[in-house]
Structures are given as structure tokens and as C-alpha cells.
C-alpha positions, 0 to 999 in steps of 0.5 A, a space after each residue: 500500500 502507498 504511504 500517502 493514497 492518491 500520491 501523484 508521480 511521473 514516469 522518467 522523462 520531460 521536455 528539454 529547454 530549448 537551449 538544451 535541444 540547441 546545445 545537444 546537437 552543437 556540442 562540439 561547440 562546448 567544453 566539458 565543463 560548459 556541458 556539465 553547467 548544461 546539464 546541471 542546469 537542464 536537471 535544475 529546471 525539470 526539478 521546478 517544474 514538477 516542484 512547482 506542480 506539486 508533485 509527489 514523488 519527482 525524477 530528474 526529467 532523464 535531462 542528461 540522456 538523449 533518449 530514454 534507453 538510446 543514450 545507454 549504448 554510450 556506455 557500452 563496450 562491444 558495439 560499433 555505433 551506427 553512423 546514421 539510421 537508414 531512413 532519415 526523412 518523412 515522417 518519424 518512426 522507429 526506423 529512424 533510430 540507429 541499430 548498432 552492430 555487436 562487435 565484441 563482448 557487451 560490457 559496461 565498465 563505468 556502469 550506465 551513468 544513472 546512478 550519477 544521475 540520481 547524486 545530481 538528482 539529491 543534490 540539486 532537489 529541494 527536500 519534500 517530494 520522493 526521487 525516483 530513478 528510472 533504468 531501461 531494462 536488458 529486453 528493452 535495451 537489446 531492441 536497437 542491438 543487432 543479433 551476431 554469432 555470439 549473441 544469436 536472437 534479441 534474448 540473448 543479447 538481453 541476456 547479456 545485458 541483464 547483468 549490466 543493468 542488475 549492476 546499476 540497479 544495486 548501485 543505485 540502491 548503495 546510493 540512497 535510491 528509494 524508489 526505482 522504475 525498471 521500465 521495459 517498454 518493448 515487454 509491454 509492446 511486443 507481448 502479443 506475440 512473445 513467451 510473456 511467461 518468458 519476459 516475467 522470469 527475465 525481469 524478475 532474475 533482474 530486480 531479484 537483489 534489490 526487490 523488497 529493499 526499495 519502492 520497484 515499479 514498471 511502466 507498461 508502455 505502448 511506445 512514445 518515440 515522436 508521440 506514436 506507440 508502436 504496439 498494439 494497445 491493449 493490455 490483454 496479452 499482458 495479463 495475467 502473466 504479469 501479475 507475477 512481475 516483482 514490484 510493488 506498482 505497476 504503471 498503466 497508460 489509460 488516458 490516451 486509450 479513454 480509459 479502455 481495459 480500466 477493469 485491469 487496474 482492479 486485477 493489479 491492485 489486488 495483489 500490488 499499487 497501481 499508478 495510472 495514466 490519467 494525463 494523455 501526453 500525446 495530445 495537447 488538449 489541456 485537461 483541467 483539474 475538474 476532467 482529472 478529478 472525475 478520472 480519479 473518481 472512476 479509477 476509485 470505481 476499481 481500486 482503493 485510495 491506498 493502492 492508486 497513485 496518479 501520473 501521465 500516462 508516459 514520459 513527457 520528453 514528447 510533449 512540449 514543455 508549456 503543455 507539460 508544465 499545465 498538465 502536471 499542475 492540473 493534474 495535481 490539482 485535480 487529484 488534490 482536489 479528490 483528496 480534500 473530498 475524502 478528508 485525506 489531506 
């Protein structure tokens, strides 16, 4: 059960400053310690963002990756970069992200970076709202890896990187970290046509040292990159199997799907808390705190106060940084106001 019912909370992810955008495709043009200012500063402005909101539990809005799980390839030994994806223009899609070739044994002899993320994090955060860090998983990670002999199918390659990103997760742990999401989207997105029972038993061997010593999530996820999912999205193959994942809360997209499969969030919170998605970071329709505190009500149809928490439905690296900053702050206030109507706060 969550300590304060309702909380609100973000996935990972948020817009750049444009300055950062800017700065992030000229970095030949800055020294190492400009971009050190950069990114502190970036990690300085996602952190008011959501303390200005209100929120719950913060992270560092991922403001020093350049993609949610593309970036940690920069930390990996035993690949060849690609220089250029093979389709770059036309509409965005996946195959206009790089797919690099494995060259040698995966290994990633300075961790993956998050848990100096997460120091910058509790250095620069004011005290109050929970940090949370967020890791890709090995399955998820494996997705832009091209299979060779040595590592012949997407599980093996996954296999290999399980115990890299094992590695960072108790690091982080060793750090203070208190709240960790280990997101696999490409779990969620491709479990209509693979072993589920296969991707629990991946997932669980890779949390297995840190579950129980830490508040573990996972966001189950249809895809966001340019705001375009790339599963199909419904949450049916995913379930019941997993049920048996092992956190204590699993984060579910329904804003964006107007609340399809809501009966979901019941089977999860019998057995664990469940975050749901009542902001569509897809959509630039700004929903006000009243339309967020209706959707809090429906959810309270299938699960109690102390189960739920409340969040976007995703990251908001997709969502421009004026719409994010009004759909946090509403969506606080919508859940706040729900909150005030129980006596809970």
C-alpha cells in the first residue's frame, strides 16, 4: 500500500529547454565543463517544474540522456555505433533510430551513468517530494542491438545485458535510491506475440537483489518515440502473466486509450499499487483539474485510495514543455482536489 493514497508521480522523462535541444546537437561547440553547467542546469529546471506542480514523488526529467534507453549504448563496450539510421526523412518512426552492430563482448565498465544521475538528482532537489530513478531494462535495451554469432536472437543479447543493468540497479540502491522504475517498454509492446511467461522470469532474475529493499515499479508502455506507440494497445496479452512481475506498482497508460481495459487496474491492485495514466501526453488538449478529478473518481470505481497513485500516462520528453508544465499542475490539482473530498489531506 502507498504511504500517502492518491500520491501523484511521473514516469522518467520531460521536455528539454530549448537551449538544451540547441546545445545537444552543437556540442562540439562546448567544453566539458560548459556541458556539465548544461546539464546541471537542464536537471535544475525539470526539478521546478514538477516542484512547482506539486508533485509527489519527482525524477530528474532523464535531462542528461538523449533518449530514454538510446543514450545507454554510450556506455557500452562491444558495439560499433551506427553512423546514421537508414531512413532519415518523412515522417518519424522507429526506423529512424540507429541499430548498432555487436562487435565484441557487451560490457559496461563505468556502469550506465544513472546512478550519477540520481547524486545530481539529491543534490540539486529541494527536500519534500520522493526521487525516483528510472533504468531501461536488458529486453528493452537489446531492441536497437543487432543479433551476431555470439549473441544469436534479441534474448540473448538481453541476456547479456541483464547483468549490466542488475549492476546499476544495486548501485543505485548503495546510493540512497528509494524508489526505482525498471521500465521495459518493448515487454509491454511486443507481448502479443512473445513467451510473456518468458519476459516475467527475465525481469524478475533482474530486480531479484534489490526487490523488497526499495519502492520497484514498471511502466507498461505502448511506445512514445515522436508521440506514436508502436504496439498494439491493449493490455490483454499482458495479463495475467504479469501479475507475477516483482514490484510493488505497476504503471498503466489509460488516458490516451479513454480509459479502455480500466477493469485491469482492479486485477493489479489486488495483489500490488497501481499508478495510472490519467494525463494523455500525446495530445495537447489541456485537461483541467475538474476532467482529472472525475478520472480519479472512476479509477476509485476499481481500486482503493491506498493502492492508486496518479501520473501521465508516459514520459513527457514528447510533449512540449508549456503543455507539460499545465498538465502536471492540473493534474495535481485535480487529484488534490479528490483528496480534500475524502478528508485525506
Amino acid at each position: 500500500m502507498n504511504e500517502l493514497p492518491l500520491r501523484t508521480t511521473v514516469i522518467g522523462s520531460y521536455p528539454f529547454p530549448s537551449w538544451l535541444e540547441f546545445a545537444s546537437r552543437h556540442l562540439r561547440r562546448f567544453g566539458p565543463d560548459d556541458v556539465r553547467e548544461i546539464q546541471e542546469d537542464a536537471v535544475i529546471a525539470a526539478v521546478h517544474d514538477q516542484v512547482a506542480a506539486g508533485l509527489d514523488v519527482i525524477t530528474d526529467g532523464e535531462q542528461t540522456r538523449l533518449d530514454f534507453n538510446l543514450s545507454f549504448y554510450g556506455y557500452l563496450e562491444g558495439i560499433q555505433m551506427e553512423s546514421a539510421p537508414p531512413r532519415r526523412w518523412g515522417p518519424p518512426a522507429h526506423d529512424q533510430r540507429g541499430r548498432h552492430a555487436i562487435a565484441g563482448e557487451l560490457r559496461a565498465p563505468r556502469g550506465l551513468g544513472v546512478v550519477e544521475e540520481f547524486e545530481r538528482l539529491k543534490r540539486l532537489a529541494p527536500p519534500g517530494p520522493a526521487l525516483k530513478a528510472s533504468v531501461p531494462g536488458p529486453y528493452t535495451l537489446s531492441g536497437r542491438l543487432v543479433p551476431n554469432a555470439q549473441y544469436p536472437d534479441r534474448y540473448a543479447v538481453a541476456e547479456a545485458l541483464l547483468p549490466l543493468v542488475r549492476a546499476e540497479l544495486e548501485a543505485l540502491l548503495r546510493a540512497g535510491c528509494r524508489e526505482i522504475a525498471v521500465d521495459e517498454p518493448s515487454m509491454s509492446c511486443y507481448a502479443h506475440r512473445e513467451d510473456t511467461t518468458r519476459l516475467v522470469d527475465i525481469f524478475n532474475r533482474l530486480v531479484e537483489p534489490v526487490a523488497g529493499r526499495c519502492r520497484l515499479s514498471t511502466h507498461l508502455c505502448f511506445g512514445n518515440y515522436k508521440g506514436r506507440a508502436v504496439g498494439p494497445r491493449r493490455y490483454a496479452p499482458m495479463f495475467p502473466a504479469f501479475l507475477d512481475l516483482n514490484v510493488d506498482e505497476i504503471h498503466l497508460e489509460m488516458a490516451g486509450r479513454e480509459f479502455a481495459e480500466i477493469e485491469t487496474i482492479a486485477a493489479i491492485a489486488a495483489r500490488k499499487d497501481v499508478a495510472v495514466g490519467i494525463i494523455d501526453v500525446k495530445s495537447y488538449y489541456i485537461e483541467s483539474p475538474q476532467e482529472v478529478a472525475r478520472r480519479v473518481r472512476l479509477c476509485l470505481e476499481h481500486a482503493p485510495p491506498g493502492r492508486l497513485s496518479f501520473a501521465p500516462d508516459c514520459g513527457l520528453s514528447q510533449t512540449a514543455r508549456w503543455a507539460a508544465r499545465l498538465k502536471l499542475h492540473n493534474l495535481v490539482e485535480g487529484v488534490r482536489m479528490v483528496r480534500r473530498s475524502l478528508g485525506l489531506q
